[in-house]
Structure formats: C-alpha cells, structure tokens
N, C-alpha and C positions, 0 to 999 in steps of 0.2 A: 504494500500500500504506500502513496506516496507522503510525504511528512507535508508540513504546513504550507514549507518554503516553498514547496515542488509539484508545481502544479501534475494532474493527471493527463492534460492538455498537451499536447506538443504541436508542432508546427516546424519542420523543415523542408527546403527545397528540393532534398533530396527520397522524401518520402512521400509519394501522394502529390508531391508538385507545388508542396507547400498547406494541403489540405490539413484543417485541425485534425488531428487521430490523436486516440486514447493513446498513451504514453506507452513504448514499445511496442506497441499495434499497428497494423497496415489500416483500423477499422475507423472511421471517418466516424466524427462526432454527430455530423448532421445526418446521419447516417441512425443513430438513436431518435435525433430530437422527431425526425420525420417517424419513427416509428413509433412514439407515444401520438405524433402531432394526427395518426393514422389509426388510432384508438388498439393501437397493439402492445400487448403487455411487456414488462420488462423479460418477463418468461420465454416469451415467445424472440425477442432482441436475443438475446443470450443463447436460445436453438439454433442460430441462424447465426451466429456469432460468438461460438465458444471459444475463442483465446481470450474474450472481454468477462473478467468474473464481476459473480452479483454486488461483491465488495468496491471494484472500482467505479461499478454502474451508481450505486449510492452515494460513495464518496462524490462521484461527479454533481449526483445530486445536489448535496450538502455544499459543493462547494460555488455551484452556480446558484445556490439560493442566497450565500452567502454573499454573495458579490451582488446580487439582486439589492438585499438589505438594506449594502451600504449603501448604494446612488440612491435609493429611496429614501435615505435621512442623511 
C-alpha cells in the first residue's frame, strides 16, 4: 500500500503515454472512474482487472475524497 507521501496515482511518458494508472499498473484510472460512473461494482472492476487489489481500489478512494475535502474548504 502506498504511504501518505506517495500517491497511488502515477503518470509517466513512458507508461500509457502518460495516462494516470494505478501505481505499478498498466490499469488506467479512468478506466475505474468510468466503471463506477457505469453503475459497475468495485467487484466486478477488480474481475476485469486483477493486478488492481481491493486495498488500492479504496485507498484511491480515501485518497481522492481527501483531496475533494480540501478545495471544498
């Protein structure tokens, strides 16, 4: 799991083209968001996508609601 400092996010040129993907993953983040945004469970993300565990899937959660929080206040 990644610590505070570290996001779960990464983003390089040589990965995807620069595409956000989960942190040592090929799996594209929009790649999730479309799939909640598509009334598909986290369940069914993760069949479709097992090198991504239920623990980073959360984490990301936790970490994009976090960041939500702050600009709201």
């Amino acid at each position: 799991m990644a610590t505070a400092k570290q996001s779960l996010v990464t983003s390089t040129p040589d990965i995807l083209g620069g595409t956000p993907v989960f942190r040592g993953k090929r799996v594209p983040v929009q790649t999730f968001i479309e799939y909640l945004e598509g009334g598909q469970s986290i369940d069914e993300f993760l069949d479709g996508f097992p090198t991504v565990t239920r623990e980073e899937v959360i984490a990301f959660l936790e970490e994009a609601k976090a960041r939500m929080l702050a600009v709201a206040s």
